[in-house]
N, C-alpha and C positions, 0 to 999 in steps of 0.2 A: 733312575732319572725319570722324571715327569716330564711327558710332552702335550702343548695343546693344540688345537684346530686353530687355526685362526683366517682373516683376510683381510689382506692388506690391498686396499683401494687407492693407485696411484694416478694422479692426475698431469702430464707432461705439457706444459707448455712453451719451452726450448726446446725445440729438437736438436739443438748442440748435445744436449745430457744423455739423448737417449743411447752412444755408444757406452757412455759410463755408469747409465741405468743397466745396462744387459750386462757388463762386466760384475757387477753386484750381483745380479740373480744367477750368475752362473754360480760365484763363488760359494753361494748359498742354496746352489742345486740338488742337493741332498735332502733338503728341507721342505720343495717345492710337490707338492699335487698336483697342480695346473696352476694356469695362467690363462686368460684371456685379455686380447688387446683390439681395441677399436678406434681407429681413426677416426675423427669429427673433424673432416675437410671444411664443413661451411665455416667454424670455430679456429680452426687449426690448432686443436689440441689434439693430445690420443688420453683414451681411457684406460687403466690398464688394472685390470683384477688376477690378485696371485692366492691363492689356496695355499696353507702353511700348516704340516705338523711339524713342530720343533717345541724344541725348552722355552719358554717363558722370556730367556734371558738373550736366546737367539734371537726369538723374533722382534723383541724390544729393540736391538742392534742393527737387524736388519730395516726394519723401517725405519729407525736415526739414520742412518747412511741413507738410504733412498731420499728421506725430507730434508735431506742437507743440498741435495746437489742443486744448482742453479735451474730455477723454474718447473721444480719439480715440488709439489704435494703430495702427501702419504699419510691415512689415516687408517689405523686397525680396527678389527671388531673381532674379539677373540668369542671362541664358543663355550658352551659350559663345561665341553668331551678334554678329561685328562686321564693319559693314558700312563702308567708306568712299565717303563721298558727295563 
């Protein structure tokens, strides 16, 4: 199995979603390197960066799911590193 680097750049601006945003990335905690999140109080959004090595096919899944839920944005940049495991 092939896995790549990737980072998924999430942009929240419902904070409704953000409990159903954190249920996602647990499910997908296996996957995860880091995360970082920042709150933007003047805006009231939060910014949130998550580090991925996974399959190709995970991380496609996981950001559909994150850019599905309401008021939520999510765009990848995967890296050129595949590793097979």
């Amino acid at each position: 199995m092939e896995t790549r680097v990737a980072l998924i750049g999430i942009i929240v601006e419902e904070p409704d979603s953000v409990g159903e945003l954190n249920a996602i990335l647990h499910d997908y905690g296996q996957y995860i390197i880091g995360r970082m999140g920042i709150p933007y109080r003047q805006r009231g959004i939060s910014i949130i960066s998550i580090a991925v090595d996974a399959p190709q096919d995970v991380i496609s899944a996981l950001s559909g799911k994150i850019g599905k839920l309401a008021g939520v944005s999510a765009k990848t940049a995967y890296s050129n590193v595949v590793t097979r495991e």
